[in-house]
N, C-alpha and C positions, 0 to 999 in steps of 0.2 A: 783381486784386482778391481778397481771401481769403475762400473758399468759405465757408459755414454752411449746410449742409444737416440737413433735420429735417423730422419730421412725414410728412403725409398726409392723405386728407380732411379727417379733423378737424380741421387747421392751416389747411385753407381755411375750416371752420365760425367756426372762433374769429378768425381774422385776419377777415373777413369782417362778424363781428358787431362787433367791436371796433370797425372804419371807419366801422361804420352811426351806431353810435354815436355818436362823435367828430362825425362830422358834421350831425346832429342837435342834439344837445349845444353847437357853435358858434356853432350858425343860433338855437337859442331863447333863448341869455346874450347874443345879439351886439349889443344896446341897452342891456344892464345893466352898471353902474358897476364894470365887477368885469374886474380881472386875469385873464386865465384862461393855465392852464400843463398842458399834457401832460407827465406822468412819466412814462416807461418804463427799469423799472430794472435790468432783463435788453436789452439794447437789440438786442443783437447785434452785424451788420454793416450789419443795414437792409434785407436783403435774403435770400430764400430760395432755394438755388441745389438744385434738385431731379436728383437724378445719375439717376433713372430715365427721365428727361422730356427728349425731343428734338425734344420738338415747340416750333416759332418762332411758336403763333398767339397771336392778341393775349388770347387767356384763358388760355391758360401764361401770359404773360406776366403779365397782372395776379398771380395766384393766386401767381408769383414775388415778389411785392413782399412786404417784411416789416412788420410794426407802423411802423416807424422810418417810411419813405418812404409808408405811407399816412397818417400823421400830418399827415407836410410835405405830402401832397396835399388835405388838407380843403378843400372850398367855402371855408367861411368859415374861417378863419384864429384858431388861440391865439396870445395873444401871445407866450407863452416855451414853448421847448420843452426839453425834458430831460430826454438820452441817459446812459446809466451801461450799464457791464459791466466788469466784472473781467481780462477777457480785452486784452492790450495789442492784438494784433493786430486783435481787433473794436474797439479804440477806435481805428485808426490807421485801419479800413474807416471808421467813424462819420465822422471828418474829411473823409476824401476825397468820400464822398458829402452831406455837409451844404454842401460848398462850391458845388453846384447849386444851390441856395437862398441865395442871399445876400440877399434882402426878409427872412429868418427870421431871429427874434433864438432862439438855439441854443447851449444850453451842455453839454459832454459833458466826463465826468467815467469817472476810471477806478476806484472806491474797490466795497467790499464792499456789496452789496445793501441789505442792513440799514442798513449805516451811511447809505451814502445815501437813502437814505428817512426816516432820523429826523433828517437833517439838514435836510431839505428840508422836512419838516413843519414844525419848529421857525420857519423862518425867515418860513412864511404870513402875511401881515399878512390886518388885517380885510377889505379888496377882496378878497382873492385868491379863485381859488378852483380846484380842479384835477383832473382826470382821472387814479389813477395807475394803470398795468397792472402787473401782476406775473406773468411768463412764467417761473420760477425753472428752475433747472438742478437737480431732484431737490428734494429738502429744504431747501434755500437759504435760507427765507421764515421768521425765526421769530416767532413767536406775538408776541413781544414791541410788533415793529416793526406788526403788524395794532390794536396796542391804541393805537399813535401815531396808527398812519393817522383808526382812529373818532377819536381824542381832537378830532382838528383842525377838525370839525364843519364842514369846508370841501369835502372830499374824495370824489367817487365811485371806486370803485373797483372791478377789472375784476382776477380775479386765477385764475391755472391755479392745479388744486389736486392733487397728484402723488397723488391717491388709489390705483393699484396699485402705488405704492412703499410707502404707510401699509400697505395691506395684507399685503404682501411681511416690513415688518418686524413684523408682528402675527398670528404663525405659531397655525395651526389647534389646538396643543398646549400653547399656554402664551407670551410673550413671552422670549427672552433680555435675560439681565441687560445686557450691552452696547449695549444697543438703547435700554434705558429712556430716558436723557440725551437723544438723538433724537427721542424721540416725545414725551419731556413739552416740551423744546424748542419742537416741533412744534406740540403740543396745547395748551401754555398750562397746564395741571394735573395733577397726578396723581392726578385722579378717574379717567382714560383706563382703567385695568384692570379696574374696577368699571362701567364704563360697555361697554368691547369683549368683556369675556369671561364666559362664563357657565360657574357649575359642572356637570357633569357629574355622573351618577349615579355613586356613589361603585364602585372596584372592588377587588375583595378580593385582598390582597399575599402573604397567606403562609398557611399550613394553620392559624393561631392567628386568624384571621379580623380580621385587622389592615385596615383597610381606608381607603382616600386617595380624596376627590374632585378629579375631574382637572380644570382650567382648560378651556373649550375656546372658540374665538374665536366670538360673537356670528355672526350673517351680514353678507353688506356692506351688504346696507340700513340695518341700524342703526347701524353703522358712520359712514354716511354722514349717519343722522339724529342722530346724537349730536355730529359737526364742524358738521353746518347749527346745529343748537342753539348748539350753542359762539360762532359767527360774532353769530350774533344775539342774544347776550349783552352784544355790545360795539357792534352797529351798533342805528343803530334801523328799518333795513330791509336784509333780506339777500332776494333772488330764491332761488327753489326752483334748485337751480344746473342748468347744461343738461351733459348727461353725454356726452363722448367716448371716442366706440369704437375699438377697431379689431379686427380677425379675432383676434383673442387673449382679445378681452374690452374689460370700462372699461379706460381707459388716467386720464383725467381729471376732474375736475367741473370747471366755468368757472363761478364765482359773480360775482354782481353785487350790490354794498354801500353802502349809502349810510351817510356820517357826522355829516351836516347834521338834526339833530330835529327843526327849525323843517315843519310841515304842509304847507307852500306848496313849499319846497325837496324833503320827501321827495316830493310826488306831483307834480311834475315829473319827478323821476328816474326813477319808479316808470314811469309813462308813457311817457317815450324809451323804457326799457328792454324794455317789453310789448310796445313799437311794432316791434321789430327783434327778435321773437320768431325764433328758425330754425325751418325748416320740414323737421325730419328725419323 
């Protein structure tokens, strides 16, 4: 079977929240008239194969299970479920492990993140309704396909958000020009330079007292309050996001989004979501 190792703690936070989720989320639709469909569009293999860990106990074991295979374990049951990754070799894993499940109606697709997900929104009829996760590989996630997902007012969503990679390309001195396409990508505007970077006291260039105020990047928290704003722009509930660490610093935000307005709809999700607060 083909390895996919990644993460640490924080991969058990988030995988962990995610399941609580899902099975909550099952258990409260599971009398209502309505389709329901887990998307996961970073899928993997289904599984998370930890190369530091040799231990055989049954909580390695679970904390091994990836999004994919705790999806297929829910108490109560989605009716359709839908695996996507780019990777051939993790979709050739996806097959091999879906074939455990044969009760599961299971479609796995090998296409571009984006594309899959604007495809898949498109095709929501008025039943439907869906869970989607977005675990992206770096920058993968653009702005564009987050404006599909709110548009479908069907959708919660569950999505990693590569915040020390935004910050990585959002240098302490100024942005590079090659960056720009990326991050407005990313961000959805090019307010982003007006919003991450503040001028700096101006400093004097030459003996004619010629003088230039320098760019210099905002701090991360605002950083981070300017993408929550952004988010919330387009959903009509976005959760304060829960922030993953690791000995290096943030690594991630994990935001939780609803795209449904309707009162009844948002303070449901509102509620699962609170419900399965982590306790870091």
């Amino acid at each position: 079977m083909v390895k996919h190792a990644f993460g640490g703690e924080w991969t058990r936070i988030k995988l962990d929240r995610l399941e609580s989720y899902l099975n909550i989320y099952a258990t409260a639709l599971k009398y209502q008239p309505f389709t329901l469909h887990y998307v996961d569009a970073f899928a993997g293999t289904g599984q998370r194969d930890d190369e530091e860990s040799n231990s055989d106990s049954l909580l390695e074991l679970e904390a091994l299970k990836g999004s994919v295979r705790r999806a297929l374990e829910c108490k109560d049951t989605f009716h359709e479920y839908h695996f996507n990754d780019l990777k051939r070799e993790h979709v050739t894993a996806l097959e091999e492990l879906c074939v455990e499940y044969p009760d599961k109606v299971i479609h796995i697709t090998q296409l571009d993140a984006n594309t899959f997900v604007t495809n898949l929104c498109r095709k929501l009829g008025r039943n439907d309704r869906a869970v989607i996760f977005l675990d992206p590989y770096s920058t993968a996630v653009d702005w564009r396909t987050l404006q599909i997902i709110a548009a479908t007012k069907k959708v919660d969503l569950w999505m990693l958000f590569p915040i020390s990679t935004l910050l990585r390309i959002l240098p302490q001195n100024g942005p590079r020009e090659e960056w720009r396409p990326c991050i407005e990508r990313l961000l959805g505007t090019t307010e982003w330079e007006r919003a991450c970077y503040v001028e700096d006291e101006p400093v004097i260039r030459d003996l004619f007292g010629d003088q230039e105020a320098k760019p210099q990047r905002s701090n991360h928290e605002a950083v981070i309050q300017f993408l929550t704003r952004r988010l919330r722009e387009i959903f009509p509930h976005v959760e304060e996001p829960t922030r993953l660490n690791q000995k290096s610093g943030l690594l991630f935000l994990f935001y939780f989004a609803v795209s449904n307005p309707h009162p009844k709809a948002k303070a449901l999700a509102e509620k699962l979501a609170r419900a399965i607060q982590p306790k870091l």
